[in-house]
C-alpha positions in Angstrom: 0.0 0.0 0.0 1.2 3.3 -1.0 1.7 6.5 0.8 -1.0 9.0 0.0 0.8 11.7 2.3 3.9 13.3 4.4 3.7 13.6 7.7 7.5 15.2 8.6 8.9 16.2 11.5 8.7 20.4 11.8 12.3 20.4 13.2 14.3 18.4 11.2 12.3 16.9 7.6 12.4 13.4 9.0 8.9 11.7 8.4 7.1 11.1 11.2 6.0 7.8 12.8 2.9 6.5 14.6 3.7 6.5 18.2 0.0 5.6 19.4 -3.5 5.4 18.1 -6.3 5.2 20.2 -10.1 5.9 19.9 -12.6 7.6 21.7 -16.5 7.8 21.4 -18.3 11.0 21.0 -22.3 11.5 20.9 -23.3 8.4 18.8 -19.5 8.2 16.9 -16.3 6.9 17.2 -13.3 8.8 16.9 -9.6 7.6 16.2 -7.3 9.4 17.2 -3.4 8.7 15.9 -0.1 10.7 17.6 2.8 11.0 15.3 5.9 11.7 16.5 9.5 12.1 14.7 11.7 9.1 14.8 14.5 11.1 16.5 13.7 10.8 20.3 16.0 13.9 20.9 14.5 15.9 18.5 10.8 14.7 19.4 12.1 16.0 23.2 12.6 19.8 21.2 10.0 19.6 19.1 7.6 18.7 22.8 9.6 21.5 24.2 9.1 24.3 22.0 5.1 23.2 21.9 4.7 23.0 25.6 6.6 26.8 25.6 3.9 27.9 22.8 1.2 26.9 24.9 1.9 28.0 28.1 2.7 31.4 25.9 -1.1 30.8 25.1 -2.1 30.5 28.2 -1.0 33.3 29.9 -2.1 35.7 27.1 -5.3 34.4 27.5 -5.2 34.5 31.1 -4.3 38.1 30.6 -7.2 39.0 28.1 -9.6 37.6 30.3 -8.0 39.6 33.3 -8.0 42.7 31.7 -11.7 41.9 30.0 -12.6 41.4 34.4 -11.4 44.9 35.1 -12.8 46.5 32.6 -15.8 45.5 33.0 -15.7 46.4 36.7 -14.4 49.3 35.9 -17.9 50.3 33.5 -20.2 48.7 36.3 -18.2 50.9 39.0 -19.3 54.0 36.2 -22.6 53.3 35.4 -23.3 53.0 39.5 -21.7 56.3 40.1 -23.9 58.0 37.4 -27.1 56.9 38.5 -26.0 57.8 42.4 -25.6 61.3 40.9 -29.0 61.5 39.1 
């Protein structure tokens, strides 16, 4: 059976292999789920690296839009109550 596509490793071009596949039911269907990873184990440790760094990049941006999102929001509420104490 013949390839019908690449799967290579962002880091260094190698194609990828299948590491795990597992499946998982959802509503009234069954998902399969495959993880590829590259062949290199050092350079699948990077590659994991650099993604877990992107992510937790992520996270605390969104942490910080939803903080700042709180307090302004607070901050309108905090207005609109001391307009209506002045009508």
């Amino acid at each position: 059976m013949n390839k019908t596509y690449s799967n290579r490793c962002t880091r260094c071009g190698k194609e990828r292999i299948v590491a795990r596949t597992w499946k998982e039911k959802f509503d009234n269907s069954v998902i399969i789920n495959t993880e590829m990873v590259c062949p290199d184990k050092e350079c699948q440790k990077k590659v994991e690296s650099e993604n877990k760094k992107q992510r937790d990049k992520n996270t605390a941006m969104r942490l910080d839009r939803e903080e700042r999102s709180l307090s302004r929001k607070i901050a309108r509420d905090a207005e609109r109550i001391h307009k209506k104490k002045k009508s």
